[in-house]
Structure formats: structure tokens, C-alpha cells
mmCIF file of the N, C-alpha and C atoms, coordinates in Angstrom:
data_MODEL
# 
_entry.id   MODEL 
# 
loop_
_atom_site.group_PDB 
_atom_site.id 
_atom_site.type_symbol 
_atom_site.label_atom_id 
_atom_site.label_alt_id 
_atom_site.label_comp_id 
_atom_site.label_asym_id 
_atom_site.label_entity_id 
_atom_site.label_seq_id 
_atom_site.pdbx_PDB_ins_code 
_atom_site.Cartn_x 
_atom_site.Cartn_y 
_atom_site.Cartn_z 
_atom_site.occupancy 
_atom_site.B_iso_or_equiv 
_atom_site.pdbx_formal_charge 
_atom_site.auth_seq_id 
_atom_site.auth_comp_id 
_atom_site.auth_asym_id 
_atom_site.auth_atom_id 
_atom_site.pdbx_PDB_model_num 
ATOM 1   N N  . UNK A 1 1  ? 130.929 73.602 88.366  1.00 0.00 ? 1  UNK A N  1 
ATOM 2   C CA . UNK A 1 1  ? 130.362 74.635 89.209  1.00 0.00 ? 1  UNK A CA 1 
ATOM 3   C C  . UNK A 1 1  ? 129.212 75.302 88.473  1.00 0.00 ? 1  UNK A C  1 
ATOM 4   N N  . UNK A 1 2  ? 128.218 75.851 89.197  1.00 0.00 ? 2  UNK A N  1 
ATOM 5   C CA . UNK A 1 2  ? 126.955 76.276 88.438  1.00 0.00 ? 2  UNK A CA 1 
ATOM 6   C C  . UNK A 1 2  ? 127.047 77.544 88.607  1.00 0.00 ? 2  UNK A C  1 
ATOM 7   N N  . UNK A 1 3  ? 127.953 78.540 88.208  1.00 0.00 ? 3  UNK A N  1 
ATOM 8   C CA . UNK A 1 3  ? 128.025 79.868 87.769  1.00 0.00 ? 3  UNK A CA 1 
ATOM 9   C C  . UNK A 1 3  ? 127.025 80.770 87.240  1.00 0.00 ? 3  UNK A C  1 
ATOM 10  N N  . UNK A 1 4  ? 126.419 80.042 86.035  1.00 0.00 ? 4  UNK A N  1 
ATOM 11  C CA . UNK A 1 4  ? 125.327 80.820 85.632  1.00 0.00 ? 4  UNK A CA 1 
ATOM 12  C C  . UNK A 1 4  ? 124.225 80.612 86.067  1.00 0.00 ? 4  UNK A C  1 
ATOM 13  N N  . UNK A 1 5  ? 123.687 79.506 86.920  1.00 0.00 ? 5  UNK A N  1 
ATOM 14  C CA . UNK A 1 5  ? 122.804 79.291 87.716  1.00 0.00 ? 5  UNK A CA 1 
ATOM 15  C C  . UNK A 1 5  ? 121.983 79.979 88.882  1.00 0.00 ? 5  UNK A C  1 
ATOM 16  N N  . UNK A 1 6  ? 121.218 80.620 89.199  1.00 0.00 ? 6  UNK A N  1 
ATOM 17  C CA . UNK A 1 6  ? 120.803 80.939 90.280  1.00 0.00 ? 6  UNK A CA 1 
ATOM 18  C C  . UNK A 1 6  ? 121.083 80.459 91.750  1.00 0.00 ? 6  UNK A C  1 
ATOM 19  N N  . UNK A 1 7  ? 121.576 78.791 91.645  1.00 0.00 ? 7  UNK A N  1 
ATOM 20  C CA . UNK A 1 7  ? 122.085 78.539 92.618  1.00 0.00 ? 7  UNK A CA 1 
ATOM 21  C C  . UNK A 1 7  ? 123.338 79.304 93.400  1.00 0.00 ? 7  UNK A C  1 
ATOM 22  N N  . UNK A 1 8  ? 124.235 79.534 92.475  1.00 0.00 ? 8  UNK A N  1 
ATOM 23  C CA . UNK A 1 8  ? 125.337 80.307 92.578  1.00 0.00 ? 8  UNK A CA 1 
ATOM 24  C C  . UNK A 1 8  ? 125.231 81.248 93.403  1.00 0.00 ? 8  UNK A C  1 
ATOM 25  N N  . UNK A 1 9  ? 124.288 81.926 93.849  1.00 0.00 ? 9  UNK A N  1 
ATOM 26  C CA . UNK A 1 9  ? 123.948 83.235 94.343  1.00 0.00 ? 9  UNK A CA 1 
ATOM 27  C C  . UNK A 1 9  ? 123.967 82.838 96.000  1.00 0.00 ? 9  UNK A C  1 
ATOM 28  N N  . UNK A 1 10 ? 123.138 81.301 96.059  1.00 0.00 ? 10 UNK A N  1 
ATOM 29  C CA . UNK A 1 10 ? 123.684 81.251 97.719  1.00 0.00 ? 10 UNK A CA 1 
ATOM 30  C C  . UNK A 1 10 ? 124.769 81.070 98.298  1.00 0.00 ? 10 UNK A C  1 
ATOM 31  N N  . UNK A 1 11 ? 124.517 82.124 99.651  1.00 0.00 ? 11 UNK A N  1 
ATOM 32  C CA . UNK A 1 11 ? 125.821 81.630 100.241 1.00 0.00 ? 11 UNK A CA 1 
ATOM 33  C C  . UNK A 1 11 ? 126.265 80.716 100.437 1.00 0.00 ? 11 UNK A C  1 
ATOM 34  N N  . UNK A 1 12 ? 127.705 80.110 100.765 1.00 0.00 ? 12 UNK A N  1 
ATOM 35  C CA . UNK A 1 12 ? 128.240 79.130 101.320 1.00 0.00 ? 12 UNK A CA 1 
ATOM 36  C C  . UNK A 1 12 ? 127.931 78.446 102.694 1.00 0.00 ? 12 UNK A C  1 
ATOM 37  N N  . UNK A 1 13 ? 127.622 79.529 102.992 1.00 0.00 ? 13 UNK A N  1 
ATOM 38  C CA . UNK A 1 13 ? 127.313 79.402 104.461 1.00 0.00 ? 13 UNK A CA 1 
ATOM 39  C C  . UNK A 1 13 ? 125.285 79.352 105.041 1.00 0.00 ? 13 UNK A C  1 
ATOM 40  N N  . UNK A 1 14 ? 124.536 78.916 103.689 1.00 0.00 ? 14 UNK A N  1 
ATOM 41  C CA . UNK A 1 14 ? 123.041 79.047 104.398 1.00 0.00 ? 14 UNK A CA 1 
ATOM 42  C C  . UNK A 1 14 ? 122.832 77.720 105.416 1.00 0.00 ? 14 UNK A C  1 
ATOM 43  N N  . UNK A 1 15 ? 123.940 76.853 105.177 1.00 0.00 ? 15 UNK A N  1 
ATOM 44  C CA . UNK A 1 15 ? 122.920 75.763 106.385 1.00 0.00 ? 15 UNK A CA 1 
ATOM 45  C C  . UNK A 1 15 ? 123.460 76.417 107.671 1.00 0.00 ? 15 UNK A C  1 
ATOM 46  N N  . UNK A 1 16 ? 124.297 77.400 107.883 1.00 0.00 ? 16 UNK A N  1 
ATOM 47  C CA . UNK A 1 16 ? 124.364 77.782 109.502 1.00 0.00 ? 16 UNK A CA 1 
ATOM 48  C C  . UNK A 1 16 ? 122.934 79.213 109.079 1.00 0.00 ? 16 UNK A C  1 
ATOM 49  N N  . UNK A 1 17 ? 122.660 79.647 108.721 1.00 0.00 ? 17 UNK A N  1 
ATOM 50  C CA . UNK A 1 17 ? 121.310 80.733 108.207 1.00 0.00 ? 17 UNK A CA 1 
ATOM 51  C C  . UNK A 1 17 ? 120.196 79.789 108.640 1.00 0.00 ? 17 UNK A C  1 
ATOM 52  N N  . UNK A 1 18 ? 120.258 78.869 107.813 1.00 0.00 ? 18 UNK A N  1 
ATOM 53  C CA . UNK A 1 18 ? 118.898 78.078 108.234 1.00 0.00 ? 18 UNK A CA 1 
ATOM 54  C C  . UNK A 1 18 ? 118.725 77.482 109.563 1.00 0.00 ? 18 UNK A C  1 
ATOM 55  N N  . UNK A 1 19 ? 120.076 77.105 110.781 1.00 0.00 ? 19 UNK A N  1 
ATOM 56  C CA . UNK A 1 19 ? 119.802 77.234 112.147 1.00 0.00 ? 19 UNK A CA 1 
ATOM 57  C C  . UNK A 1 19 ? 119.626 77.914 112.655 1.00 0.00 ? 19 UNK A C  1 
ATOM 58  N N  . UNK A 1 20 ? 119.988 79.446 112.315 1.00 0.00 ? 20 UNK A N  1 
ATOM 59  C CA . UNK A 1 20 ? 119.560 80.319 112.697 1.00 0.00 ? 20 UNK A CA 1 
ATOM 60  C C  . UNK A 1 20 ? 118.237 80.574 112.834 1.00 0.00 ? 20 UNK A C  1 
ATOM 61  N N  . UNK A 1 21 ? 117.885 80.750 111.679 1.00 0.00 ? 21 UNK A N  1 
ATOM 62  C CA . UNK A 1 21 ? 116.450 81.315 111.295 1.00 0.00 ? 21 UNK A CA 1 
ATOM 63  C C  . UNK A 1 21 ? 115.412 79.567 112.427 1.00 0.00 ? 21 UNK A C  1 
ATOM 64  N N  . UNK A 1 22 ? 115.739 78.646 111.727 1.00 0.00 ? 22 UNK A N  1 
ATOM 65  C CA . UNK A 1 22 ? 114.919 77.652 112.916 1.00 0.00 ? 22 UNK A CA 1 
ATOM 66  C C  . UNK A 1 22 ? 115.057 78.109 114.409 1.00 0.00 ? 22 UNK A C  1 
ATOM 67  N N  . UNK A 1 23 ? 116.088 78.272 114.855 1.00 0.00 ? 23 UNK A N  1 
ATOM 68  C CA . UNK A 1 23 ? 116.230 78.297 116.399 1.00 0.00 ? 23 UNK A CA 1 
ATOM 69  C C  . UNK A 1 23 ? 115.137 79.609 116.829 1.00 0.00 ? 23 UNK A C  1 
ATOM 70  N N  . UNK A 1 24 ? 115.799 80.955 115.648 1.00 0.00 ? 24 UNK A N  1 
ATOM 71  C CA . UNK A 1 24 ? 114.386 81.963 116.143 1.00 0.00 ? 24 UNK A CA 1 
ATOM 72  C C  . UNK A 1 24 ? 112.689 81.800 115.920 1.00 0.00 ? 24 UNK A C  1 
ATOM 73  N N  . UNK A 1 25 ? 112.879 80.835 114.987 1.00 0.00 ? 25 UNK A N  1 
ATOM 74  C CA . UNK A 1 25 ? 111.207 80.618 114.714 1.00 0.00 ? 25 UNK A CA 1 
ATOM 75  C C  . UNK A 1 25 ? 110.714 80.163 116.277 1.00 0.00 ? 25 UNK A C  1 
ATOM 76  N N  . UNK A 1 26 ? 111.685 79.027 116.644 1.00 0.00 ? 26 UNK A N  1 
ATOM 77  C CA . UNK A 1 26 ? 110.937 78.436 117.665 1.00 0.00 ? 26 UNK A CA 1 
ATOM 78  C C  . UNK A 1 26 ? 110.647 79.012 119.090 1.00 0.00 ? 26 UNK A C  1 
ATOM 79  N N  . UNK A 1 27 ? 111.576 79.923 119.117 1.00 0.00 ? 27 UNK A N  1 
ATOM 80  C CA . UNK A 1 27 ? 111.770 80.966 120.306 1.00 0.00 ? 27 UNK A CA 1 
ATOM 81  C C  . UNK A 1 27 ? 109.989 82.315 119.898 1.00 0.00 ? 27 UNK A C  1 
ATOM 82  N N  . UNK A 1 28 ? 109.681 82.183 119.029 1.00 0.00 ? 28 UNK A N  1 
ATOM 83  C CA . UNK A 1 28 ? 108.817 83.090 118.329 1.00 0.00 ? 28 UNK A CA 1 
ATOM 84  C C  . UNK A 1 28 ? 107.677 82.670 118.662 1.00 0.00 ? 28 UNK A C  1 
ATOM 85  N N  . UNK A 1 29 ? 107.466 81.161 117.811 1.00 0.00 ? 29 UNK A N  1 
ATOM 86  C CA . UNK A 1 29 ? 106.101 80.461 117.690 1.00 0.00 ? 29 UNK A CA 1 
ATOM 87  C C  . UNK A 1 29 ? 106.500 79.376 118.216 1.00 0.00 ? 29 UNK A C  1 
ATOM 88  N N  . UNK A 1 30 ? 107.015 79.020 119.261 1.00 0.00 ? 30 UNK A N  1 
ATOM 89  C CA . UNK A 1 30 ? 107.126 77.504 119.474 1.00 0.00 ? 30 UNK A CA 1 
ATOM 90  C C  . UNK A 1 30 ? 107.577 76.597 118.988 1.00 0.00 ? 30 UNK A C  1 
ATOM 91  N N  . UNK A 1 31 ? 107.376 75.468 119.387 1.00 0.00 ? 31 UNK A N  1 
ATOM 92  C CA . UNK A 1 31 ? 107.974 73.876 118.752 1.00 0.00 ? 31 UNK A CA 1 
ATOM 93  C C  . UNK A 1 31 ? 106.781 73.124 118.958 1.00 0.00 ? 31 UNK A C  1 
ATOM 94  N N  . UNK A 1 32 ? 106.339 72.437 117.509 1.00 0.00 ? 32 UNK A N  1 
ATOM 95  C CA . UNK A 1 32 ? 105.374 72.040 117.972 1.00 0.00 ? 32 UNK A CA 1 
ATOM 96  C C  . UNK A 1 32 ? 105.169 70.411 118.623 1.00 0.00 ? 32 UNK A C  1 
ATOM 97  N N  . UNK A 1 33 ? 104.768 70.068 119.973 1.00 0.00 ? 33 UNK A N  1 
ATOM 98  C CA . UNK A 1 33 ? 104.888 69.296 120.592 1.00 0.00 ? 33 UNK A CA 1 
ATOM 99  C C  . UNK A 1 33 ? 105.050 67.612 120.080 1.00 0.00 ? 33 UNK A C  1 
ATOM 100 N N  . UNK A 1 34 ? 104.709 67.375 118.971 1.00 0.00 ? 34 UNK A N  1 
ATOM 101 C CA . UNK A 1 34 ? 105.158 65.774 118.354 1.00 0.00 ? 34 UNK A CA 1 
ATOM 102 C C  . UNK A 1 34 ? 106.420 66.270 117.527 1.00 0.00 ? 34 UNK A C  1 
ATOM 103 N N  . UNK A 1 35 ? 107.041 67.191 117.396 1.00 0.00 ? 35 UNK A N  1 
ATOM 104 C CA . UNK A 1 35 ? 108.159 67.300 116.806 1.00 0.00 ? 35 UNK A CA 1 
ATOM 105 C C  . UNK A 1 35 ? 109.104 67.623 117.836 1.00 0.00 ? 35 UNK A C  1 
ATOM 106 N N  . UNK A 1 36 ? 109.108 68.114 118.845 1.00 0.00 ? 36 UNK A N  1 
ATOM 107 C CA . UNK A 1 36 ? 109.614 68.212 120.028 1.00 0.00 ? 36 UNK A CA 1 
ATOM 108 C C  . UNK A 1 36 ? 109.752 66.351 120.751 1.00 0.00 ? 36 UNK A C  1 
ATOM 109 N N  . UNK A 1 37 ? 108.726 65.731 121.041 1.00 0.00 ? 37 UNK A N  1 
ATOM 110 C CA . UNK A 1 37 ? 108.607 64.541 121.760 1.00 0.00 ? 37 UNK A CA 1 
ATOM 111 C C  . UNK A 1 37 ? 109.605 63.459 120.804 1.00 0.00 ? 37 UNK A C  1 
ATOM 112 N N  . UNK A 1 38 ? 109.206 63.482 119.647 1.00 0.00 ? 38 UNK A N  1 
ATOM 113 C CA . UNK A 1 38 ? 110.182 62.687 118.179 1.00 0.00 ? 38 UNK A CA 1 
ATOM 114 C C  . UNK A 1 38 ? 111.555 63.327 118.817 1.00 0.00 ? 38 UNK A C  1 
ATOM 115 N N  . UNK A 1 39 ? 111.869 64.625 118.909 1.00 0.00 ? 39 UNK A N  1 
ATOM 116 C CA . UNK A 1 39 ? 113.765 65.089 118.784 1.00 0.00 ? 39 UNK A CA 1 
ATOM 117 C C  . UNK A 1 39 ? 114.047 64.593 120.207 1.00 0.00 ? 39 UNK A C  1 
ATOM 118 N N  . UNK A 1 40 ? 112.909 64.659 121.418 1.00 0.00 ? 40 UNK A N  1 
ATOM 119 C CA . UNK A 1 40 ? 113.670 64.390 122.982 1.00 0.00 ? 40 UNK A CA 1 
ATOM 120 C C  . UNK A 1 40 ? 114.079 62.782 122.406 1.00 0.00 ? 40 UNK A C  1 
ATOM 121 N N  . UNK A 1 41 ? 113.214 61.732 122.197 1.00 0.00 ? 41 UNK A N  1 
ATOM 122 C CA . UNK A 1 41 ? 113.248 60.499 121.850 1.00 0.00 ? 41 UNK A CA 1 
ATOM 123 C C  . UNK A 1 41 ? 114.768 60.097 121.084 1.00 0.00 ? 41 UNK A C  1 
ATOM 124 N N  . UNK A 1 42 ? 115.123 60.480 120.379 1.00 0.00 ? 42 UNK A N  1 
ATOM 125 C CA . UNK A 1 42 ? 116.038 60.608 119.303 1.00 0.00 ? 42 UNK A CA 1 
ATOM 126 C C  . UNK A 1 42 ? 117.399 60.535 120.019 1.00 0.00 ? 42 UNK A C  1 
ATOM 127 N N  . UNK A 1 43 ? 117.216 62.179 120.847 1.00 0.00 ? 43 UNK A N  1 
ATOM 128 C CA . UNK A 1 43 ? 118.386 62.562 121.492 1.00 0.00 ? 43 UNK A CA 1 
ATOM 129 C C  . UNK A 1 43 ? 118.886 61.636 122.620 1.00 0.00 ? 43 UNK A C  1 
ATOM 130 N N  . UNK A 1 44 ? 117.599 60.882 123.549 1.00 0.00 ? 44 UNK A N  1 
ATOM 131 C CA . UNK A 1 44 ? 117.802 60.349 124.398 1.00 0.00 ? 44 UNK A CA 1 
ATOM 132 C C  . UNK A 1 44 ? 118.410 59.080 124.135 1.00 0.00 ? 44 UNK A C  1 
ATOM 133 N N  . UNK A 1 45 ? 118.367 58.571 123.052 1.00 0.00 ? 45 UNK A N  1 
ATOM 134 C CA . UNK A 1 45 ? 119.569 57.210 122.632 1.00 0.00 ? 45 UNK A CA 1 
ATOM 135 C C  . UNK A 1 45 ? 120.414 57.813 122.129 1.00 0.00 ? 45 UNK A C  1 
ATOM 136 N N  . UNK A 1 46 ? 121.121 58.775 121.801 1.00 0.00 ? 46 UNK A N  1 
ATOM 137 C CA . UNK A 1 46 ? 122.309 59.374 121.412 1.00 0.00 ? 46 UNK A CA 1 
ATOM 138 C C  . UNK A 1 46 ? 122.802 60.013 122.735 1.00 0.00 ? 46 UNK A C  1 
ATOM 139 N N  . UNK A 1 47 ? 121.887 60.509 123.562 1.00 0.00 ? 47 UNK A N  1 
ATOM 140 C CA . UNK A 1 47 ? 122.430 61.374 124.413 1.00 0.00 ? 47 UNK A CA 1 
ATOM 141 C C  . UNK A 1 47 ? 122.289 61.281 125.727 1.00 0.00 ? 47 UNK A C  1 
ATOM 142 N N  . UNK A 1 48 ? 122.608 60.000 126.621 1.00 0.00 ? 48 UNK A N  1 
ATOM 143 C CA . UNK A 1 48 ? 122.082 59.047 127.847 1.00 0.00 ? 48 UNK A CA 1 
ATOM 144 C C  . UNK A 1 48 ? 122.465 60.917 128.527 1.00 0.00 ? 48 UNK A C  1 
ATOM 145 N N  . UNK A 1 49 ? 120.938 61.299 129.357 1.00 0.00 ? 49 UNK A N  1 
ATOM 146 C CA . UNK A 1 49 ? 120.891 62.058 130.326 1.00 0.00 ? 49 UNK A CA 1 
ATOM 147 C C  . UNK A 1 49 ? 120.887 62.889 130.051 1.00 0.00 ? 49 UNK A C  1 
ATOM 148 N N  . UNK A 1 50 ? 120.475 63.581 128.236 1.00 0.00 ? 50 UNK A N  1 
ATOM 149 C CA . UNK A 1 50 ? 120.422 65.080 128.135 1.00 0.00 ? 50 UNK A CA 1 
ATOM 150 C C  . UNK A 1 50 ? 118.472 65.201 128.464 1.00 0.00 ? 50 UNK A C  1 
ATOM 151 N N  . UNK A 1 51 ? 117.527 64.453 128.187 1.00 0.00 ? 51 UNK A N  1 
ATOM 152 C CA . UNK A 1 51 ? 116.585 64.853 128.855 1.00 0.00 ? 51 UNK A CA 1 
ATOM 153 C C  . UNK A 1 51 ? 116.173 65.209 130.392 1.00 0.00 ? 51 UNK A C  1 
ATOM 154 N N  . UNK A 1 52 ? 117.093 64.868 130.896 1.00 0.00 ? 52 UNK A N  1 
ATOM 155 C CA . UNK A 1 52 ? 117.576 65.282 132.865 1.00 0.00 ? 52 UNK A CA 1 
ATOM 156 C C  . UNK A 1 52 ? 117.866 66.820 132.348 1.00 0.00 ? 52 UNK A C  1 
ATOM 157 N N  . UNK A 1 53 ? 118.895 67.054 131.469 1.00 0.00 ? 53 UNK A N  1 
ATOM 158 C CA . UNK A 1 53 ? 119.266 68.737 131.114 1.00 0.00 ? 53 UNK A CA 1 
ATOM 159 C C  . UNK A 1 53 ? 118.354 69.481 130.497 1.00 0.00 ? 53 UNK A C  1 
ATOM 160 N N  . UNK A 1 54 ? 117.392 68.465 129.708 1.00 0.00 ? 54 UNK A N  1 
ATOM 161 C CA . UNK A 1 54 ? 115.954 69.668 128.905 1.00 0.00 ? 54 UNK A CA 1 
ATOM 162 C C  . UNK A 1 54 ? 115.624 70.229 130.852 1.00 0.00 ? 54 UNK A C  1 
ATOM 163 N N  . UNK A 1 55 ? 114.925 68.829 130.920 1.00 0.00 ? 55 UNK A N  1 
ATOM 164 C CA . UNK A 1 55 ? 113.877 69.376 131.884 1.00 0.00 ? 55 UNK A CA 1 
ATOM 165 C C  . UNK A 1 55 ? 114.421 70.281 133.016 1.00 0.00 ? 55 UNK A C  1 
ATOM 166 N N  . UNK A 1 56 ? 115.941 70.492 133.501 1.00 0.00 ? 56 UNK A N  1 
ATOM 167 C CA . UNK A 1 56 ? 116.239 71.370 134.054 1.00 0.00 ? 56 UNK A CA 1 
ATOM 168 C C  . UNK A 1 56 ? 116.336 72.530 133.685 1.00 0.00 ? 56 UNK A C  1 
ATOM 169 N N  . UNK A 1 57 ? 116.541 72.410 132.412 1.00 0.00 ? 57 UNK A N  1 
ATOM 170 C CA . UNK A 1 57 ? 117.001 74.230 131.699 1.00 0.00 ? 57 UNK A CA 1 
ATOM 171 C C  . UNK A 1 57 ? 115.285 74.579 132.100 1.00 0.00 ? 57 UNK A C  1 
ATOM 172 N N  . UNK A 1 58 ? 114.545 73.834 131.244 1.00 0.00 ? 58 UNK A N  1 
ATOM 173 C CA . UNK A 1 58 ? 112.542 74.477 131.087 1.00 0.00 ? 58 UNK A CA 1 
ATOM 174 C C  . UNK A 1 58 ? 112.363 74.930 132.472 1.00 0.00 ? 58 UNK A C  1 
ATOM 175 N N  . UNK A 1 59 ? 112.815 73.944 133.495 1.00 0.00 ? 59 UNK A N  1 
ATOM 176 C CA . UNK A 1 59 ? 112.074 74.261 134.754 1.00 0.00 ? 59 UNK A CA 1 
ATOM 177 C C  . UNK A 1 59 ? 112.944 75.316 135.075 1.00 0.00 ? 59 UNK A C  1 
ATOM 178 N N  . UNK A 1 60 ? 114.458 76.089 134.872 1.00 0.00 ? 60 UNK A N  1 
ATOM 179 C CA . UNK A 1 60 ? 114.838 77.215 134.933 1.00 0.00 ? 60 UNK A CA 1 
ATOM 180 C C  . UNK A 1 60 ? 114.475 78.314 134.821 1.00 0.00 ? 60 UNK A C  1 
ATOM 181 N N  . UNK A 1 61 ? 114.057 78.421 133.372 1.00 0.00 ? 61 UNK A N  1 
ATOM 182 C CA . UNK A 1 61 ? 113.914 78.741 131.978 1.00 0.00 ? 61 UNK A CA 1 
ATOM 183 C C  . UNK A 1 61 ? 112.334 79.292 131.869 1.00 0.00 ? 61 UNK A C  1 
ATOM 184 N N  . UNK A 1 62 ? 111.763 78.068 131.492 1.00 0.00 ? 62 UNK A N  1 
ATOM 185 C CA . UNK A 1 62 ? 110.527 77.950 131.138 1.00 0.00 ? 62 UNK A CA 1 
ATOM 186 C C  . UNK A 1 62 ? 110.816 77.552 129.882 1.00 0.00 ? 62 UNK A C  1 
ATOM 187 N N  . UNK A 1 63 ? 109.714 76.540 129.671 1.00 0.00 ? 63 UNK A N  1 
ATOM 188 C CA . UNK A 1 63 ? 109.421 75.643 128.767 1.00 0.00 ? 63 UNK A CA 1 
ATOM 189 C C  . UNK A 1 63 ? 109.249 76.531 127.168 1.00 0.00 ? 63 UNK A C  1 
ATOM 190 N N  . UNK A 1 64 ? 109.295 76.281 126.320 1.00 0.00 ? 64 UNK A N  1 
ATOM 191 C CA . UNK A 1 64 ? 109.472 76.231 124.793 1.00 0.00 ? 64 UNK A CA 1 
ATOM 192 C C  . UNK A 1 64 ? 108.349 75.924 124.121 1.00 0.00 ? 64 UNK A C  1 
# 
């Protein structure tokens, strides 16, 4: 364990911090559109029919 380390000091818990903090950036400043088009792409072979659910939430919603 790295006790005397500076590492030591982070929480256990920063990779749920760091979704955090991403999810508000993007709500802030956006997503920027080839990093957006790369994650729909991605999701859409993992996830048959969640781009049917983007484009309904945006057109709810409004787009991101």
C-alpha cells in the first residue's frame, strides 16, 4: 500500500467523481460532436436500439 505517497490521499471512490464531474462538463460545454458520433457508433453494437432512445430523449429534451 502507498501510505506515504501522495497517492494515498485519493479517494476510493474518484472514478464515480470523475463521472460526475464528465457528465457536468458536458451538460456545461457540450460533447464534442466526433466524440459523441465514435460513443453513438460503439453503443449501437453493444446496444441494438439505444440510438432509437438517444434520438427520442434529444427530440424530448433537446439535443446535447
Amino acid at each position: 500500500m502507498l501510505t506515504d505517497s501522495p497517492l494515498s490521499q485519493i479517494p476510493r471512490d474518484a472514478d464515480t467523481l470523475a463521472a460526475i464531474t464528465g457528465s457536468t462538463s458536458q451538460v456545461l460545454r457540450g460533447l464534442p460532436n466526433p466524440i459523441r458520433e465514435q460513443s453513438l457508433a460503439i453503443s449501437a453494437r453493444c446496444y441494438p436500439g439505444l440510438e432509437r432512445a438517444v434520438a427520442e430523449f434529444e427530440a424530448r429534451f433537446g439535443g446535447f
